[in-house]
N, C-alpha and C positions, 0 to 999 in steps of 0.2 A: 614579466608582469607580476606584479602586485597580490599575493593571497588574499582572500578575503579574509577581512577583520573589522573590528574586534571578535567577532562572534564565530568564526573561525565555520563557516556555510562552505560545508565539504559534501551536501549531499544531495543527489538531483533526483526526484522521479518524475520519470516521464512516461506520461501516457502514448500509446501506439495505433488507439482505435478509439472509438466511443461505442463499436458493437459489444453486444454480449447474449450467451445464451442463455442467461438465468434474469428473474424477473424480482428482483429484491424487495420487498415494502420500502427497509429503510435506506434504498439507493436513491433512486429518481422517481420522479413524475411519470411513469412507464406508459402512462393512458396518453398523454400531453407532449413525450418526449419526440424529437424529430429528428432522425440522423443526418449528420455530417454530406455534404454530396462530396463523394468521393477525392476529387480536387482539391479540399478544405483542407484534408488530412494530409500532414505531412510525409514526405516519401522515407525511406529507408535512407539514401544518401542525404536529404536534409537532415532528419535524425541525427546521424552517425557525424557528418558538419558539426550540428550543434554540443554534440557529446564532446567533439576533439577541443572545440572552445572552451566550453565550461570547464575542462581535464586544466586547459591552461590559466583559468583564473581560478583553480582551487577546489574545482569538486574533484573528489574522490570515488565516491562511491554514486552507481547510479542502478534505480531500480526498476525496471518494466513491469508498467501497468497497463491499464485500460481502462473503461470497458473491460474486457475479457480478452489479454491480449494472443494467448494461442489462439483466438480464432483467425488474426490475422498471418493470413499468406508470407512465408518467406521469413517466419519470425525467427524460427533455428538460424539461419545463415545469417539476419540480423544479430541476433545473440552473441555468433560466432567472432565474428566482425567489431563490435563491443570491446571483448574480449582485448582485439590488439591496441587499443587505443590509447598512445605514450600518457601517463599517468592516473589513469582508471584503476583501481586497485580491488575493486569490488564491484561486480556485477551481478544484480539483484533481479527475483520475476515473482511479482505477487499473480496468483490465477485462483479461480475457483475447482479448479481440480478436474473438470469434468473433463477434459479432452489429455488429462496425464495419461491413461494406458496407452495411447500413443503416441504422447509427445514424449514422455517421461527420459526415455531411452537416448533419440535425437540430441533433446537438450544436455543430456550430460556426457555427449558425447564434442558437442560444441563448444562444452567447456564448464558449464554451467553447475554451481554447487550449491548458492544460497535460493532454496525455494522456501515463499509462502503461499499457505494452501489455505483456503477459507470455509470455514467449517463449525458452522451454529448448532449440530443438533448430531445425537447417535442415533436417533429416530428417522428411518424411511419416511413415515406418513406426515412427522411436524418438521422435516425436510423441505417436502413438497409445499408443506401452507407458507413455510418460509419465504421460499425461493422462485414459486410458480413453476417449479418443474421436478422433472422425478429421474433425479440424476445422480440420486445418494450412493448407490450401489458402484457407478463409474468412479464417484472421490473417493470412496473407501478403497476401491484396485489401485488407483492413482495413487493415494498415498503408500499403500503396503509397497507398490513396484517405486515409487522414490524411495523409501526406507531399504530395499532389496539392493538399490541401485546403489546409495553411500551418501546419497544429496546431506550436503552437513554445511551449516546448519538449516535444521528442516523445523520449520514454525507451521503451527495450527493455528490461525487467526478464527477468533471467537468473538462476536458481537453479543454482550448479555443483553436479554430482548426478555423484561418482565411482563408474563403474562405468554411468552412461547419458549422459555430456554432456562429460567432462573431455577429449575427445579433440579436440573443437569450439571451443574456447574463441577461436583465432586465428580463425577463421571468424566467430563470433559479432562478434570486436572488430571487425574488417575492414566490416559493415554500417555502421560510423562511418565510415570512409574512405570510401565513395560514397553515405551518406546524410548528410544535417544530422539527427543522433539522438546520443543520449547512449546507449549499451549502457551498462548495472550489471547487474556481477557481483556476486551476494549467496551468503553463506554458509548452506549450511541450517542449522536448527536444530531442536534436535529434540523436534516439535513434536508426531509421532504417535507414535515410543516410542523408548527408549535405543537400542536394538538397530539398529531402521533406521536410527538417526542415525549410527552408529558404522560401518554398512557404505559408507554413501553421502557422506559430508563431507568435503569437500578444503578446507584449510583455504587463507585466501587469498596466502599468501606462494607458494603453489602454482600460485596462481591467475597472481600477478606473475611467476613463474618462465618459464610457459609463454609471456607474455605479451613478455619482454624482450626477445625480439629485433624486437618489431611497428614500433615507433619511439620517440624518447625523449622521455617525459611531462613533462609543467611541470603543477604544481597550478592549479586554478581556486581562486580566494578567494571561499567562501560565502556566499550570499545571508543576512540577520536571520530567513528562516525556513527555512530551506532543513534537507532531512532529513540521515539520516547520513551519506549516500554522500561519498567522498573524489574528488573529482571533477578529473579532466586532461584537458588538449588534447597536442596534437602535429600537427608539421609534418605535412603527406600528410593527414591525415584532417579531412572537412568537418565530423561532429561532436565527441563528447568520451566518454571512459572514465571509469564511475565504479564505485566498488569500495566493496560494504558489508560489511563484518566484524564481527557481532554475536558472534561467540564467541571468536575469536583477538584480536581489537582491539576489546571492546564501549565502546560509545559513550554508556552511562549517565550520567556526569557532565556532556556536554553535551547530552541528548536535552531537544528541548521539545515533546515530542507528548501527548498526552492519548488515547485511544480510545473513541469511542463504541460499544457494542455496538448490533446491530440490535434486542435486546432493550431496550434505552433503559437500561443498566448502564455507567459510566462508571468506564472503569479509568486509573491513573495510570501501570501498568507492563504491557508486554505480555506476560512470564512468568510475573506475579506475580497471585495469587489477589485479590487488595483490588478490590470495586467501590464504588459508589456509583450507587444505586437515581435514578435520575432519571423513570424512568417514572410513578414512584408520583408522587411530587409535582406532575408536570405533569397527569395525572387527577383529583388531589385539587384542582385549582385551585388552587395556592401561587401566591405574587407572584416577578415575575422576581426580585426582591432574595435571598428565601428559595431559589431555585435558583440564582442565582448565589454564592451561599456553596458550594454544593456543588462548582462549579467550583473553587473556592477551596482546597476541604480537598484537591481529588486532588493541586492542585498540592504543596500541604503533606507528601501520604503519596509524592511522588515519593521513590524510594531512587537510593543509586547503585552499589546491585550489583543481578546482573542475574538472582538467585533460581535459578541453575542450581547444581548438577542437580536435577531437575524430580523430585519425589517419584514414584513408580509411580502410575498411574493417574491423574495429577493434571496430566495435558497438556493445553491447551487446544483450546478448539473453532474453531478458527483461519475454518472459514464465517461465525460468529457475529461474532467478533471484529472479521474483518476485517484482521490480519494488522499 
């Protein structure tokens, strides 16, 4: 079969849940949001189905999300399982940290190396206004016990959020000068409604402004799968600085990501409304061949604008999606 191309869409993330135990502002609708009924979500062997397909039309690299995906049951031995899958070369788990002192261990005994941890604030109390929960103290063990453990490479995903975070930013970066971690700075978007986008987004030249007098960056040259982030080192710091700008510098013309929904819906654009039903087919017993055309067409309805501004009412469900 056929790699994908031109654009050379080597990378899949797949969400595993739409639960989660933290309450984000800039995630979802949390007051309005409705979970999945059980059933909806895809099993462990559809999953791992879908993964072996996509291995054979060209992805490479795939990363577990959610929701918050260690909360779901059985996710180590899924992880594990990932792992043997003929042409997978990279298996990826974004989490918010809070259940790492116990998973932390598991997972990188399953096999597991590249962890991202998500982490807006060095503050306990503007933690909590963040997130709707007070679980600071659990991501800070989580991360020191991934760092303890050898997790490489270990990302701090940072959402700058003006008016809760932007005053942190040299702090934030400074966790790369005595840890081996990549900190990324990402740009919100806005994802629960115009209004809060517009009170809270610092765009990232704001972001580099505050940043300039840290030390002077040299680009890192990108991995064939590697995501947006614009990735630097410098002298003094053990790890690296990486900066995602989806609204000031969006990255559509070279993005090669695909997204699995937890509801087994397979979008080609994260803004943008287009699925493709994959759940139905794999119920229905289609032949890998017949679902991997599906693969095929998201790559085809790839656009390269980035569908903003986001009609009224028409923001995504970022638990589902998976981000």
């Amino acid at each position: 079969m056929n790699k994908f191309t031109p654009r050379k869409i080597n990378y899949l993330r797949m969400s595993i849940t739409d639960r989660c135990n933290l309450r984000c502002g800039y995630c979802t609708y949390w007051q309005e949001f409705e979970r999945l009924p059980p059933r909806e979500i895809l099993s462990y062997e559809e999953l791992l189905r879908l993964a072996a397909v996509a291995a054979e039309a060209g992805i490479r690299k795939i990363r577990i999300t959610g929701g918050e995906p260690l909360l779901r049951r059985g996710v180590v031995d899924f992880i594990k399982n990932l792992h043997q899958i003929p042409g997978i070369e990279e298996v990826c788990l974004t989490t918010n940290g809070v259940l790492l002192p116990e998973l932390a261990s598991p997972l990188f005994k399953a096999g597991l190396r590249h962890l991202n941890v998500s982490l807006d604030t060095l503050r306990p109390e503007r933690y909590q206004e963040i997130t709707g929960r007070d679980n600071w103290r659990e991501v800070m063990a989580g991360l020191q016990l991934a760092l303890d453990l050898g997790f490489q490479p270990l990302k701090i995903n940072c959402v700058v959020l003006k008016g809760f975070n932007g005053d942190e930013l040299t702090d934030l970066a400074l966790l790369a000068r005595d840890n081996p971690v990549q900190v990324r700075f990402i740009e919100l978007m806005p994802t629960v409604s115009q209004d809060w986008w517009e009170r809270h987004y610092l765009p990232m030249a704001a972001v580099h402004q505050r940043l300039a007098g840290l030390a002077r960056l040299s680009p890192v040259i990108p991995a064939a799968t590697a995501g947006p982030a614009r990735v630097f080192r410098a002298p003094g710091l053990q790890g690296e600085l990486g900066f995602i700008s989806p609204m000031s510098q969006h990255h559509c013309l070279t993005c090669n990501r695909l997204r699995l929904t937890a509801a087994g819906q397979l979008r080609p654009c994260l803004l943008r409304s287009t699925e493709l039903n994959l759940k139905a087919p794999l119920r229905q017993k289609l032949t890998d061949h017949s679902i991997a055309r599906l693969f095929q067409e998201a790559v085809r309805l790839k656009v390269h604008g980035t569908g903003l501004p986001l009609p009224e009412g028409k923001f995504p469900v970022m638990a589902i999606i998976g981000g």
